[in-house]
PDB file with one MODEL, atoms N, CA, C and O in Angstrom:
MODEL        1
ATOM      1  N   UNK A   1     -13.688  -9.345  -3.321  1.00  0.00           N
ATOM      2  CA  UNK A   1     -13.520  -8.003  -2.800  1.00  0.00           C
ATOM      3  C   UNK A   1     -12.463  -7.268  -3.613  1.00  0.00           C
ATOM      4  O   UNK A   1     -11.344  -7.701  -3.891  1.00  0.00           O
ATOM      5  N   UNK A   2     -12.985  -6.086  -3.955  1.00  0.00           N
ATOM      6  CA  UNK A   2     -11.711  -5.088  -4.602  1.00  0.00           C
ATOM      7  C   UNK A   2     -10.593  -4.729  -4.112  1.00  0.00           C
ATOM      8  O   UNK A   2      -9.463  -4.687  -4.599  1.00  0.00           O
ATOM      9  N   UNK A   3     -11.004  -4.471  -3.100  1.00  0.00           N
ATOM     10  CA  UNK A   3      -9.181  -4.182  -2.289  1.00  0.00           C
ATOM     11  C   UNK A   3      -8.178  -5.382  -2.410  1.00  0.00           C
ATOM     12  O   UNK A   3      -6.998  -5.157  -2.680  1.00  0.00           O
ATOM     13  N   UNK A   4      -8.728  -6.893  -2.175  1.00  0.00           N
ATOM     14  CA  UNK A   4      -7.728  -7.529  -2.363  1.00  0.00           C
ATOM     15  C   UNK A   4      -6.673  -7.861  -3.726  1.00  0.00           C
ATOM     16  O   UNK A   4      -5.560  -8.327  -3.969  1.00  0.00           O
ATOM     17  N   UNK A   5      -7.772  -7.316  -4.355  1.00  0.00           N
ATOM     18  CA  UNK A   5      -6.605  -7.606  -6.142  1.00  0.00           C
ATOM     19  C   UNK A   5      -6.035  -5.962  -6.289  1.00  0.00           C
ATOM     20  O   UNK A   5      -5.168  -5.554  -7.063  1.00  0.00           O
ATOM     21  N   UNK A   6      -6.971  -5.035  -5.092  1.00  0.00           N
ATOM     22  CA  UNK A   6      -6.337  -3.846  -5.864  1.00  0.00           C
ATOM     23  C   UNK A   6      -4.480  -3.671  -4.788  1.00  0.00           C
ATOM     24  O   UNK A   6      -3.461  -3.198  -5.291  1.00  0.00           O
ATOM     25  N   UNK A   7      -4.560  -4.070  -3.699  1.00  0.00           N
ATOM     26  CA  UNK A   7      -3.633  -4.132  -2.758  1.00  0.00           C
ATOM     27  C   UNK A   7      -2.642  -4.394  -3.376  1.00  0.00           C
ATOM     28  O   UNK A   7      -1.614  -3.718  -3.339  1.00  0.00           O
ATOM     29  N   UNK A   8      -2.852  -5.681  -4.206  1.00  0.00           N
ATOM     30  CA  UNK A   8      -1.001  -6.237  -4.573  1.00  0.00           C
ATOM     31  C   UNK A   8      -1.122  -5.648  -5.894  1.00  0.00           C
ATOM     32  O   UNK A   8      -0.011  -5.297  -6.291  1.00  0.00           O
ATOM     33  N   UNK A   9      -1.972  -5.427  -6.654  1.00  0.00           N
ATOM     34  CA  UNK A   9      -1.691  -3.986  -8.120  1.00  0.00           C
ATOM     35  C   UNK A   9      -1.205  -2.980  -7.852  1.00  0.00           C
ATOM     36  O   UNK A   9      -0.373  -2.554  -8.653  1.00  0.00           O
ATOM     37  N   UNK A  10      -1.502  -2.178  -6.641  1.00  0.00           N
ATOM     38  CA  UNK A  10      -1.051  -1.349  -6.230  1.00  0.00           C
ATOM     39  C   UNK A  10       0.703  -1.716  -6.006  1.00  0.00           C
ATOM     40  O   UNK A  10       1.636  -1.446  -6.763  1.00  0.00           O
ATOM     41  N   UNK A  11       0.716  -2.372  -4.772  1.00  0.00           N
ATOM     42  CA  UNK A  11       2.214  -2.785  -4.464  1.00  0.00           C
ATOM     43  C   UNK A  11       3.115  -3.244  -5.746  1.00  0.00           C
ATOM     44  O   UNK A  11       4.256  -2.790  -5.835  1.00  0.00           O
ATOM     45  N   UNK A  12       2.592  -4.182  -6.791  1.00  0.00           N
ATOM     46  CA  UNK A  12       3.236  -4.265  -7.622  1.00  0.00           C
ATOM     47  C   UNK A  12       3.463  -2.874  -8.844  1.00  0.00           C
ATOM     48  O   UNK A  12       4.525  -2.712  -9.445  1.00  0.00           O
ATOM     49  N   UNK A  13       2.550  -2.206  -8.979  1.00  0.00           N
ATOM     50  CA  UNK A  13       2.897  -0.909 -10.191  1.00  0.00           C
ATOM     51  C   UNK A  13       3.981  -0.112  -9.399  1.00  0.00           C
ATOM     52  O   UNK A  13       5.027   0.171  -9.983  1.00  0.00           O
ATOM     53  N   UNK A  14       3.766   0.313  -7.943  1.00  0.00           N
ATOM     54  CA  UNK A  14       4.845   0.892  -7.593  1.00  0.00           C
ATOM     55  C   UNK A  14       5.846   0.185  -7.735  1.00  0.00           C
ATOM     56  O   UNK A  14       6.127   0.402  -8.914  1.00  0.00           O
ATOM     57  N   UNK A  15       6.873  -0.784  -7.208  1.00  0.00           N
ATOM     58  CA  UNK A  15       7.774  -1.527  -7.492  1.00  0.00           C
ATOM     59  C   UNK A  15       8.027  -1.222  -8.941  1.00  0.00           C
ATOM     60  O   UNK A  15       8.855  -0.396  -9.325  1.00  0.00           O
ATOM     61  N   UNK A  16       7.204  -1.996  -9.769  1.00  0.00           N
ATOM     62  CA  UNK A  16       7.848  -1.872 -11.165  1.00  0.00           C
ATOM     63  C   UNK A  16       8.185  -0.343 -11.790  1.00  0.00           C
ATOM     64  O   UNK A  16       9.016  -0.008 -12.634  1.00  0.00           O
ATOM     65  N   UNK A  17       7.377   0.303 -11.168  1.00  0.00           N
ATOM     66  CA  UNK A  17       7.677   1.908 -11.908  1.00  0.00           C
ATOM     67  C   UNK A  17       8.994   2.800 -10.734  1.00  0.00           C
ATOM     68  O   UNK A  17       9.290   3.989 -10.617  1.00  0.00           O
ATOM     69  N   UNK A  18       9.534   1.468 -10.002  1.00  0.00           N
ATOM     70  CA  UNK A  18      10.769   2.327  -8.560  1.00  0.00           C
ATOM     71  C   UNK A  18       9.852   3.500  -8.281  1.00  0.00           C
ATOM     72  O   UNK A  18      10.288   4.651  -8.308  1.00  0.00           O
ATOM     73  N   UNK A  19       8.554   3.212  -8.006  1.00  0.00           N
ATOM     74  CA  UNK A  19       8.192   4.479  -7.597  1.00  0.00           C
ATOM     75  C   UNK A  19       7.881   4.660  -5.772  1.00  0.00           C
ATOM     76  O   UNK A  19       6.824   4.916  -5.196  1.00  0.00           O
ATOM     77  N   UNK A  20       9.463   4.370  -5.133  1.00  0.00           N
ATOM     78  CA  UNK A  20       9.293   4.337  -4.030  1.00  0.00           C
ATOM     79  C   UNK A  20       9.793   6.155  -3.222  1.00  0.00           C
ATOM     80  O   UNK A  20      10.450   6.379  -2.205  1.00  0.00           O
ATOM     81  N   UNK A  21       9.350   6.821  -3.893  1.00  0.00           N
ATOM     82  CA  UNK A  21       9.547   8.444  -2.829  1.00  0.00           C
ATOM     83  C   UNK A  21       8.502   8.383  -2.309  1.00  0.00           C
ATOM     84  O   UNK A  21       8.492   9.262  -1.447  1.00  0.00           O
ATOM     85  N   UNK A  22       7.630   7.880  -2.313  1.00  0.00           N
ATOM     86  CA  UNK A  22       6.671   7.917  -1.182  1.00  0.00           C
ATOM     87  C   UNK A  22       6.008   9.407  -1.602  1.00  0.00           C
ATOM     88  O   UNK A  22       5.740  10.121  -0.636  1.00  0.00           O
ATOM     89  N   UNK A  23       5.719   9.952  -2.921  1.00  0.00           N
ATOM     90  CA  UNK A  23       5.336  11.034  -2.746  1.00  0.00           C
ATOM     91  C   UNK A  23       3.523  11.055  -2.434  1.00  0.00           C
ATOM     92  O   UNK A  23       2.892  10.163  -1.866  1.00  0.00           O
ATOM     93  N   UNK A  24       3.019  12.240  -2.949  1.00  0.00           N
ATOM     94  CA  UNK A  24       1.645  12.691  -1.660  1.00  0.00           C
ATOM     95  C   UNK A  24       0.725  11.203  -2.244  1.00  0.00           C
ATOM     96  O   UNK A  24       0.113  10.448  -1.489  1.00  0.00           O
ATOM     97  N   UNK A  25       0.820  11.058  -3.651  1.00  0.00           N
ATOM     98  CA  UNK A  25      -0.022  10.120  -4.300  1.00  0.00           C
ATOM     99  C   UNK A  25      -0.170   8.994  -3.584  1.00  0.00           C
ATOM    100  O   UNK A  25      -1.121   8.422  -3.051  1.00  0.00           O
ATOM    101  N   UNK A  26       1.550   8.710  -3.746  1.00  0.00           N
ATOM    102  CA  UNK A  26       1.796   7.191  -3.243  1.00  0.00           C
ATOM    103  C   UNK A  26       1.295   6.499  -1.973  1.00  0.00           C
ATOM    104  O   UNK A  26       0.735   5.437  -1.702  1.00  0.00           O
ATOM    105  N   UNK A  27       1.872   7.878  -1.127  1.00  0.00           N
ATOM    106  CA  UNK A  27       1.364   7.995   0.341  1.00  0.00           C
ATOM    107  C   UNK A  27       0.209   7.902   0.302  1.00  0.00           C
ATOM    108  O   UNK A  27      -0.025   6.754   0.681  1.00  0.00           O
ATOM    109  N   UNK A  28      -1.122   8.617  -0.027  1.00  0.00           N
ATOM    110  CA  UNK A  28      -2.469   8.845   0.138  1.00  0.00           C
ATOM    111  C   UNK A  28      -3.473   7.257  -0.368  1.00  0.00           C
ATOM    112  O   UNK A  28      -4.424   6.697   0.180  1.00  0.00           O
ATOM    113  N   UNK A  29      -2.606   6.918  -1.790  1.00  0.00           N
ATOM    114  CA  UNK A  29      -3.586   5.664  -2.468  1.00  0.00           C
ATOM    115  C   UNK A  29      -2.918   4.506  -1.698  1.00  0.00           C
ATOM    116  O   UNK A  29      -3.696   3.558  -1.584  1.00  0.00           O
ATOM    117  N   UNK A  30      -1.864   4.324  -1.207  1.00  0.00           N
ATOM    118  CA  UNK A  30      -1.779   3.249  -0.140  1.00  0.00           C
ATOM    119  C   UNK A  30      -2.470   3.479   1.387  1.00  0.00           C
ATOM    120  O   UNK A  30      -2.942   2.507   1.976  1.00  0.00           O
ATOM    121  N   UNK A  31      -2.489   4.434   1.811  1.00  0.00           N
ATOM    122  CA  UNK A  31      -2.940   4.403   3.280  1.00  0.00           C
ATOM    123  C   UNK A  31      -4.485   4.086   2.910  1.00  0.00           C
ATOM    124  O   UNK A  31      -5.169   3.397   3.667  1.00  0.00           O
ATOM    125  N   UNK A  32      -5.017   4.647   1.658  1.00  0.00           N
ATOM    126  CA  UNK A  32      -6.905   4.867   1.515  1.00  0.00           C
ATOM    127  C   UNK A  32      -7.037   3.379   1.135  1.00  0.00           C
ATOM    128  O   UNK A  32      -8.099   2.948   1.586  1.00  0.00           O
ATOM    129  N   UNK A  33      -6.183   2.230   0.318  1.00  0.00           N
ATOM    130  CA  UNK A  33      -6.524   1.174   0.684  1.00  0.00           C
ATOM    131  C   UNK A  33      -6.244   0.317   1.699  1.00  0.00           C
ATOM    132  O   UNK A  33      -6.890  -0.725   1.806  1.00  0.00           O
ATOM    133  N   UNK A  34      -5.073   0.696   2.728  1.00  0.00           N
ATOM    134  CA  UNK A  34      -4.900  -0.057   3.919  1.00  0.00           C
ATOM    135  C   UNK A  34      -6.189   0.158   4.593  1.00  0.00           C
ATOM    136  O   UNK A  34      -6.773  -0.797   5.105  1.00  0.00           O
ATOM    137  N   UNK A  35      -6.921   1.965   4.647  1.00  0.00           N
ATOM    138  CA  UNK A  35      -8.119   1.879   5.518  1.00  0.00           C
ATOM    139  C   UNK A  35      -9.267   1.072   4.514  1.00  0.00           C
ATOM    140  O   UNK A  35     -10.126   0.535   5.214  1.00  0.00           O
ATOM    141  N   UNK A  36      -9.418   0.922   3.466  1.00  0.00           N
ATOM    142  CA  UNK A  36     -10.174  -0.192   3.144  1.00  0.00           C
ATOM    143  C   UNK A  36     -10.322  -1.233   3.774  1.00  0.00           C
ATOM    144  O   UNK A  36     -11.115  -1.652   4.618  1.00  0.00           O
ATOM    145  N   UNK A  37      -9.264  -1.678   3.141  1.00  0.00           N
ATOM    146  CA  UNK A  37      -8.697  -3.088   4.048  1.00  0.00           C
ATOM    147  C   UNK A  37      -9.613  -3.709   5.287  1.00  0.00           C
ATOM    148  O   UNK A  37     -10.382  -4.664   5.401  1.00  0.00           O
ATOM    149  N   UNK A  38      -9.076  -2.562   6.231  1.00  0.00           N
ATOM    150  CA  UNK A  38      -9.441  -2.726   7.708  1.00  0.00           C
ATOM    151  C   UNK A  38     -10.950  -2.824   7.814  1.00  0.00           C
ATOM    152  O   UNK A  38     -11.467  -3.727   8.470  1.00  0.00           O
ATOM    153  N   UNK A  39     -11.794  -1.737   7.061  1.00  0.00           N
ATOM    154  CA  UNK A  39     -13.435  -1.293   7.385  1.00  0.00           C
ATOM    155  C   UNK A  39     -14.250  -2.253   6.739  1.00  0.00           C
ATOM    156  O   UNK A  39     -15.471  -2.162   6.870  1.00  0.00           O
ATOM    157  N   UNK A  40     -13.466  -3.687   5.665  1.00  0.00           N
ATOM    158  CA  UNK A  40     -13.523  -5.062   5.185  1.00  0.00           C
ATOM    159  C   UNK A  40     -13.148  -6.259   6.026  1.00  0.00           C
ATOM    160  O   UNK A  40     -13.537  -7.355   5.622  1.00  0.00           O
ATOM    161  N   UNK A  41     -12.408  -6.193   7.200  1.00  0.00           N
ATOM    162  CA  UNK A  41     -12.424  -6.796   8.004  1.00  0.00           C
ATOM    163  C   UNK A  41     -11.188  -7.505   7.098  1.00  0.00           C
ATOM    164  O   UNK A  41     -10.923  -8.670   7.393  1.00  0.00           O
ATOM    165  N   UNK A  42     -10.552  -6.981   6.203  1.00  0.00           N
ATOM    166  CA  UNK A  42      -9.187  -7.403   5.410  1.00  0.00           C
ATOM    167  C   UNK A  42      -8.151  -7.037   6.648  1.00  0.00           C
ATOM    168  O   UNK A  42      -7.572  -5.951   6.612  1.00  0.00           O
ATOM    169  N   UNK A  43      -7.941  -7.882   7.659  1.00  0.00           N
ATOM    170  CA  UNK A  43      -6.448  -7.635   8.263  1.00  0.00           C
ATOM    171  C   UNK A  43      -5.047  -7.832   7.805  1.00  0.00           C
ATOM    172  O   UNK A  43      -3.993  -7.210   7.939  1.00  0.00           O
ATOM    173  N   UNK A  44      -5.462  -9.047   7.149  1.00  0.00           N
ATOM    174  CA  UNK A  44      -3.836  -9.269   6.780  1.00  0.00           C
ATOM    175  C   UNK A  44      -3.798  -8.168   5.677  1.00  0.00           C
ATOM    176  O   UNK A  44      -2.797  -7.452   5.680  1.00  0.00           O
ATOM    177  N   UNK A  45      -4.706  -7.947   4.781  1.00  0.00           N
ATOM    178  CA  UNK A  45      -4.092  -7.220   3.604  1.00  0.00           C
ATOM    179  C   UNK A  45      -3.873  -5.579   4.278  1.00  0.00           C
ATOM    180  O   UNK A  45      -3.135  -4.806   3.667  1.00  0.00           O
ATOM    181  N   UNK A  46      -4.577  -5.117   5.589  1.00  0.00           N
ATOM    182  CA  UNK A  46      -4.354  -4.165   5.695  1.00  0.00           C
ATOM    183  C   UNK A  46      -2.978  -3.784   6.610  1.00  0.00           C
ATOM    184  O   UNK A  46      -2.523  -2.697   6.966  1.00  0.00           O
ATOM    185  N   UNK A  47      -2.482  -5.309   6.847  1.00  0.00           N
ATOM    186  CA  UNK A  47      -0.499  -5.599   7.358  1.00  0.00           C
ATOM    187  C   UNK A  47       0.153  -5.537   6.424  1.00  0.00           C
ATOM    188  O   UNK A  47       1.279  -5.048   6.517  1.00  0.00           O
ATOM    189  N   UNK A  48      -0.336  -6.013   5.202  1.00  0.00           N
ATOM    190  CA  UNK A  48       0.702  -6.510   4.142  1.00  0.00           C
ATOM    191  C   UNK A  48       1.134  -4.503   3.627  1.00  0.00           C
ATOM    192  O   UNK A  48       2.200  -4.010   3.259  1.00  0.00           O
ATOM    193  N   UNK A  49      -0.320  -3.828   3.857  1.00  0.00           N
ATOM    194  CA  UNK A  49      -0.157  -2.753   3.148  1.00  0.00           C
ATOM    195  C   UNK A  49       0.759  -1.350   3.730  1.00  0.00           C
ATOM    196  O   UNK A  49       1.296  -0.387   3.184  1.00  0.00           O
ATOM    197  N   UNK A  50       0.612  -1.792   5.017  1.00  0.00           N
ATOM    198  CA  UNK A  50       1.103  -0.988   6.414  1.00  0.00           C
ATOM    199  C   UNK A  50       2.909  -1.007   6.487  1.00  0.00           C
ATOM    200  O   UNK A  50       3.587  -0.060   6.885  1.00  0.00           O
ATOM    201  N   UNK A  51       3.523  -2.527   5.926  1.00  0.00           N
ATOM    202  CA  UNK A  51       4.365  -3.263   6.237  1.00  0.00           C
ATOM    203  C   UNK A  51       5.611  -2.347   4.412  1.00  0.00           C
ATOM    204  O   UNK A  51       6.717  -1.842   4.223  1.00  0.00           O
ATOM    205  N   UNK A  52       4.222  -2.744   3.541  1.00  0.00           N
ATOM    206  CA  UNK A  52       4.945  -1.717   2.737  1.00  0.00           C
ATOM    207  C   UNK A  52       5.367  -0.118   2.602  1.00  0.00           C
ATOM    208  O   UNK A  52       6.398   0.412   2.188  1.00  0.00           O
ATOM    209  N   UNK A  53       4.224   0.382   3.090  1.00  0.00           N
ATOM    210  CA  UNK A  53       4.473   1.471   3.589  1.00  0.00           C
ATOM    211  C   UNK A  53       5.835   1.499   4.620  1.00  0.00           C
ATOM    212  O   UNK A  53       6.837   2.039   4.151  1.00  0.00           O
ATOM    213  N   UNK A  54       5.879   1.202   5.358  1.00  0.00           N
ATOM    214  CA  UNK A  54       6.829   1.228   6.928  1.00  0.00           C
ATOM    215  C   UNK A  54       8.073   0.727   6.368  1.00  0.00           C
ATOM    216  O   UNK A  54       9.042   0.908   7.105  1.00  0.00           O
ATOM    217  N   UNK A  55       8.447  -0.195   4.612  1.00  0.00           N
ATOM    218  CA  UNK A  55       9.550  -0.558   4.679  1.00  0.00           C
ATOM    219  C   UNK A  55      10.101   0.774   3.419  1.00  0.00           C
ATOM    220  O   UNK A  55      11.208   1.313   3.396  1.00  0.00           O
ATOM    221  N   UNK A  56       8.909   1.035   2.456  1.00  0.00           N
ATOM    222  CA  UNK A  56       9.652   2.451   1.976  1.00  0.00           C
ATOM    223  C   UNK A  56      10.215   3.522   2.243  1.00  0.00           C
ATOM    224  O   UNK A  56      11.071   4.182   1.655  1.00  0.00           O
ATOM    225  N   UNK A  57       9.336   3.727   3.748  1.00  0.00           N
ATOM    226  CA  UNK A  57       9.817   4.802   4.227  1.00  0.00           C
ATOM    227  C   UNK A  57      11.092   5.158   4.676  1.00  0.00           C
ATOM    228  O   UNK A  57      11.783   6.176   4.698  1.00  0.00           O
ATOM    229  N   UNK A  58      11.243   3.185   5.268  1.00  0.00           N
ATOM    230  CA  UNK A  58      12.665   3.093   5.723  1.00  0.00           C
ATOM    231  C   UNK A  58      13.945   3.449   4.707  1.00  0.00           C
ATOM    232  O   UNK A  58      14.966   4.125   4.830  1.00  0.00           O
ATOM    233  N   UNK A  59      13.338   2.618   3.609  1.00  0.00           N
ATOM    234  CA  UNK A  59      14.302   2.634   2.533  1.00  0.00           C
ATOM    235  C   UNK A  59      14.621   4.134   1.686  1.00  0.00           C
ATOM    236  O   UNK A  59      15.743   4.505   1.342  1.00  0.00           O
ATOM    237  N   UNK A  60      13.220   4.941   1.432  1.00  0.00           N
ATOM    238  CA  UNK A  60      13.396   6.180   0.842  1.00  0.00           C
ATOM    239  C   UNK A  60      12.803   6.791   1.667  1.00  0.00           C
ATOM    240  O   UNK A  60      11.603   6.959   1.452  1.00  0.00           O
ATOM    241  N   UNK A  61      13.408   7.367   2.942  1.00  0.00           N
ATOM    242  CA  UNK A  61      13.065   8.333   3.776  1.00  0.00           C
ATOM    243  C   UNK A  61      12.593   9.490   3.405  1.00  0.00           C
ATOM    244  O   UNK A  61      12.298  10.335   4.249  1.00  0.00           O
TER     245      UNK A  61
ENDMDL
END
């Protein structure tokens, strides 16, 4: 399945590029593969993706 190699590519390019502002991109191509995720019956990857989201936000409000 694509979402699962694209999930942690995703999580990892942000990280490496500090691209944690959460801007519209970042925001939009993580939530559109968390709802992947889910409509794949991918739960954990659509926690793992939720979990990143919820800790950037914390971190770069």
């Amino acid at each position: 399945m694509a979402v699962v190699n694209d999930h942690e590519d995703l999580i990892r390019r942000m990280r490496e590029r500090k691209y944690y502002d959460l801007s519209q991109w970042c925001a939009e191509e993580l939530e559109e593969t968390e709802h992947e995720a889910e409509q794949q019956g991918e739960w954990r990857i659509a926690k793992e993706i939720r979990a990143e989201i919820e800790r950037q936000k914390a971190y770069y409000p």
